[in-house]
C-alpha positions in Angstrom: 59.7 109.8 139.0 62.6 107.8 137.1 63.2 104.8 137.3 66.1 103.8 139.5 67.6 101.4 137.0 67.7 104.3 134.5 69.8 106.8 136.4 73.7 106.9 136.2 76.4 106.6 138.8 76.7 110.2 139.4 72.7 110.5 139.8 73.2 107.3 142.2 75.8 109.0 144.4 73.4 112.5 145.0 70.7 109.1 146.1 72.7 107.8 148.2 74.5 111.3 149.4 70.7 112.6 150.3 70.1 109.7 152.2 73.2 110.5 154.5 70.7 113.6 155.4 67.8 111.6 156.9 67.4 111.7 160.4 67.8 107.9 160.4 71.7 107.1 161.0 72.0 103.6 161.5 71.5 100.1 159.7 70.6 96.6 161.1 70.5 93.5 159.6 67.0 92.9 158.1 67.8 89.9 156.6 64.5 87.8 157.5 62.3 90.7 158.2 58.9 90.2 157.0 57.1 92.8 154.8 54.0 93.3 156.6 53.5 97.1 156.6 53.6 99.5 153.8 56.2 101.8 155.3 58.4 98.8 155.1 57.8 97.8 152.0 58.6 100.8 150.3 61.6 101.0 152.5 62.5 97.2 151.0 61.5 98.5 147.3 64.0 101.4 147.4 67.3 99.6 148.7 66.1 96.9 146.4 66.1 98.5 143.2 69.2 100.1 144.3 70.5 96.4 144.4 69.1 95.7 141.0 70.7 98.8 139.4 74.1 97.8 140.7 74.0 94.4 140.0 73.0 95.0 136.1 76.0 97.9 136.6 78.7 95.6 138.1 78.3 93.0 135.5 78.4 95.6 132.7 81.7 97.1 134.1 83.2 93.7 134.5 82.3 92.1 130.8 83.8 95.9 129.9 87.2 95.3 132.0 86.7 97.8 134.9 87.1 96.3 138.0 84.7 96.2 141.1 85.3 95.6 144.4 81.4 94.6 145.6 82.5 94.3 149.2 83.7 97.6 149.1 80.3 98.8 147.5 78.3 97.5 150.4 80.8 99.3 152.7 80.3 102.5 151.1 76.6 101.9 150.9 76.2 101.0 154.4 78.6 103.8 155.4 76.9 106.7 153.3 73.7 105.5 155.2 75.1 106.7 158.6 77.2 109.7 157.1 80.1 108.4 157.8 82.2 107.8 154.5 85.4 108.3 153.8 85.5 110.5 150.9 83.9 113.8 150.7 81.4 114.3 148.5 82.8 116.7 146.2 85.7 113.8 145.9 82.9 110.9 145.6 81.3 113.2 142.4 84.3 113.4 140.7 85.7 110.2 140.9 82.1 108.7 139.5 82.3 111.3 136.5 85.3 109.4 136.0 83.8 106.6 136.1 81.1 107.4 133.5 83.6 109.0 131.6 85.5 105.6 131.0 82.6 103.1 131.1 80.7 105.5 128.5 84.0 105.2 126.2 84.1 101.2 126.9 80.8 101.1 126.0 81.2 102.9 122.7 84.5 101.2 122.0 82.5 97.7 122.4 79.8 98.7 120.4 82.1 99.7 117.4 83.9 96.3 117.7 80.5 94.6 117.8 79.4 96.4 114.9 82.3 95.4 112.8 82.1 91.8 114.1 78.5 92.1 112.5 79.1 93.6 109.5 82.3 90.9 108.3 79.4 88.4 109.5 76.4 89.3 107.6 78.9 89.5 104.5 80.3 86.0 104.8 76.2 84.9 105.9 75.6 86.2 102.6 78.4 84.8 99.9 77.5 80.8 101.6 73.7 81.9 101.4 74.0 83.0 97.9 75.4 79.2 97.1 72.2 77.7 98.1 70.0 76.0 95.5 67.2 78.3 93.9 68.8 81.4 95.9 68.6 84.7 94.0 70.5 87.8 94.4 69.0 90.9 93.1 70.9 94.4 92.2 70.6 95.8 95.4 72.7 92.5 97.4 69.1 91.6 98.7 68.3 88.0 98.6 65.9 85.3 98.9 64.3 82.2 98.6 61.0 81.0 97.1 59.6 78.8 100.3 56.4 78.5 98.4 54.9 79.8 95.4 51.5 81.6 95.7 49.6 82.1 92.5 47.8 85.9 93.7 49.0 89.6 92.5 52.0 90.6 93.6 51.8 94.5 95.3 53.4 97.8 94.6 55.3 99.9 97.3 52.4 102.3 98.0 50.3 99.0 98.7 49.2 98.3 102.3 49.7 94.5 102.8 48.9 92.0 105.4 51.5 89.8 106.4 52.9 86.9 109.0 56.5 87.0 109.5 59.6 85.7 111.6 62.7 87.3 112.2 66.1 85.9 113.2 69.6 87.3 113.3 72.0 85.5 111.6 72.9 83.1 114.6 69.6 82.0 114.6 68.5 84.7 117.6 64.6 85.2 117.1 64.0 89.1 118.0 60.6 89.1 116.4 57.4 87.4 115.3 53.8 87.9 114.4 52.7 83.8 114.6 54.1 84.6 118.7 51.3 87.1 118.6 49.2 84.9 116.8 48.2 87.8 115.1 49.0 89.3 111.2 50.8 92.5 110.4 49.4 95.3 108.2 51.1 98.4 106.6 52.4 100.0 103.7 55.0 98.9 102.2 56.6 102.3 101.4 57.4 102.9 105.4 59.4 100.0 106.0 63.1 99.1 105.7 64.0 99.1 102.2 64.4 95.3 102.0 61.3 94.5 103.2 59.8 97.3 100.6 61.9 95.9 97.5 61.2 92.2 98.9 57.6 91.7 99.2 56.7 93.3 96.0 58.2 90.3 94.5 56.1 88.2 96.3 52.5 86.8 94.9 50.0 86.7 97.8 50.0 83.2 99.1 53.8 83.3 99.2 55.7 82.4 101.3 59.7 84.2 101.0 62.9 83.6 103.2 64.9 87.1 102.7 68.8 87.5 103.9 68.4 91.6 104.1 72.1 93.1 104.3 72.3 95.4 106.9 72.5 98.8 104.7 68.4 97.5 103.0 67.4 97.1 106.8 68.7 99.3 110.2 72.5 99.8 109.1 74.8 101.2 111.6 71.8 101.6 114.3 71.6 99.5 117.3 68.0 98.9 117.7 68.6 97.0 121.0 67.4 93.5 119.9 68.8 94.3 116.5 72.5 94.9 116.6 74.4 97.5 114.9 75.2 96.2 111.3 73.1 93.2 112.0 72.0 90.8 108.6 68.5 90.2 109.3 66.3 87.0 107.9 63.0 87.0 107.5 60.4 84.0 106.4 57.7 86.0 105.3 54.3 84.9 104.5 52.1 87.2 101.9 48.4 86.7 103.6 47.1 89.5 101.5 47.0 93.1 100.1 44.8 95.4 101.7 41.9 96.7 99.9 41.6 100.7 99.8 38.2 100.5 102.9 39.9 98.2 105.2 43.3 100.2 105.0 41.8 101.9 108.3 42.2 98.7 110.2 45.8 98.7 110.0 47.8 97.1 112.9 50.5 99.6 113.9 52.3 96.6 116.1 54.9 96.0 113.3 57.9 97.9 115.1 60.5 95.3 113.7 58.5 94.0 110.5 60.7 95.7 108.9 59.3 99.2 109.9 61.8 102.2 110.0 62.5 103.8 113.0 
C-alpha cells in the first residue's frame, strides 16, 4: 500500500470520496480521546496522515501563490465523511485535475527559476573562488585547493580509492558527509561525477583537497533533492588510500553523493 503522503490530490479526493461509502455517517469531536484500542488507532493513523499530506500540500500551494482556504478544507473533509458535499463528484475530480494541472506547472516554473538562480550563483561562487591565494583552475573550470599535501601516489580513473569527504552547497548547506558516518568511502573513480574523477587523481594519498565542482563536472541540470538543479558543489576531500586489487571486494556502496552518478 502507498503511502498517503505520496498520492496526489485527485488520488486524495477517490480517499476521501470512498469513505462517503462507509456505513459510518457521522463525525464527533475526538479531540482528547485516548488511543487505547487498535481499532482506534488505526482509525487515528488514517485521518492523521491525511492531515500530514495536507499540511506539507497547503504550504507547497501557498509558497507557489495558489490560495487555500483551510477552513473550507475541514468543511469539505468533515462533509465528504457524512456524504453530504456540495459538489458532485464528477465536479470535485475535475476541479482537482485542475488543480494539479496548475500546481504541477508552478512547480516546474519554480524549479526553472531556481535552477537559473543556481547556475548565475555557482558562476559568480567561482570567479571570487578563483581569486583566492594558491587556487588553481584547470581546463575543464574545475577548481581547487591544496588543504594539505600528502607525499603518497596519486591514482588513475580506473583506481578504486578510499576516501573521507564533506559536501556543502555553495551557501554553506551540508547535504553529505562520510566523518557523520564516521565511516570512509570506497569506489572507483571512473563511476563518479566527472569532477570528482578528474579531481582526485590529482591528489597524492594523504591529501587533503577542497574542490568548487561547476555544476556541468557534477549533477548539471538534475535536481537530486538535496542537490539542487544546477547546484556548484564543494567538497574537502581527504585521500585515505587507494585500494589494492584483493580488497577491491570490500567496497562500500554508501557513496550515493560522493560524487557518485546517478
Amino acid at each position: 500500500m502507498k503511502s498517503v503522503y505520496k498520492i496526489s490530490l485527485v488520488a486524495l479526493a477517490v480517499l476521501g470520496l470512498s469513505a462517503c461509502n462507509q456505513e459510518q455517517k457521522t463525525t464527533k469531536d475526538t479531540a482528547g480521546t485516548e488511543l487505547t484500542t487498535q481499532a482506534q488507532k488505526e482509525s487515528y493513523s488514517v485521518g492523521a496522515s491525511i492531515g500530514k499530506y495536507m499540511a506539507n500540500h497547503i504550504k507547497e500551494q501557498e509558497e507557489l501563490g495558489l490560495p487555500v482556504d483551510r477552513a473550507l478544507i475541514v468543511e469539505g473533509f468533515a462533509n465528504g465523511l457524512n456524504d453530504k458535499s456540495k459538489l458532485t463528484e464528477e465536479e470535485m475530480q475535475t476541479l482537482l485535475q485542475g488543480l494539479d494541472k496548475r500546481l504541477a506547472e508552478k512547480r516546474k516554473s519554480h524549479a526553472d527559476e531556481m535552477a537559473k538562480k543556481n547556475l548565475e550563483a555557482g558562476k559568480k561562487y567561482l570567479e571570487d573562488f578563483a581569486k583566492k591565494p594558491g587556487v588553481v583552475t584547470t581546463k575543464s573550470g574545475l577548481e581547487y585547493q591544496v588543504l594539505e599535501e600528502g607525499k603518497g601516489p596519486k591514482p588513475k580513473a580506473t583506481d578504486t580509492v578510499e576516501v573521507h569527504y564533506k559536501g556543502t552547497l555553495i551557501d554553506g548547506t551540508e547535504f553529505d558527509s562520510s566523518y557523520k558516518r564516521n565511516q570512509t568511502v570506497k569506489f572507483q573513480l571512473n563511476r563518479v561525477i566527472p569532477g570528482w574523477t578528474e579531481g582526485v587523481q590529482l591528489m597524492p594519498v594523504g591529501s587533503k583537497f577542497r574542490f568548487v565542482i561547476p555544476s556541468d563536472l557534477a549533477y548539471g541540470d538534475r535536481d537530486m533533492g538535496t542537490i539542487p538543479a544546477n547546484s556548484t558543489l564543494i567538497f574537502d576531500v581527504v585521500l585515505k588510500s587507494i585500494v589494492k586489487e584483493d580488497a577491491k571486494k570490500e567496497e562500500s556502496k554508501d557513496a550515493s553523493h560522493a560524487g557518485h552518478s546517478h
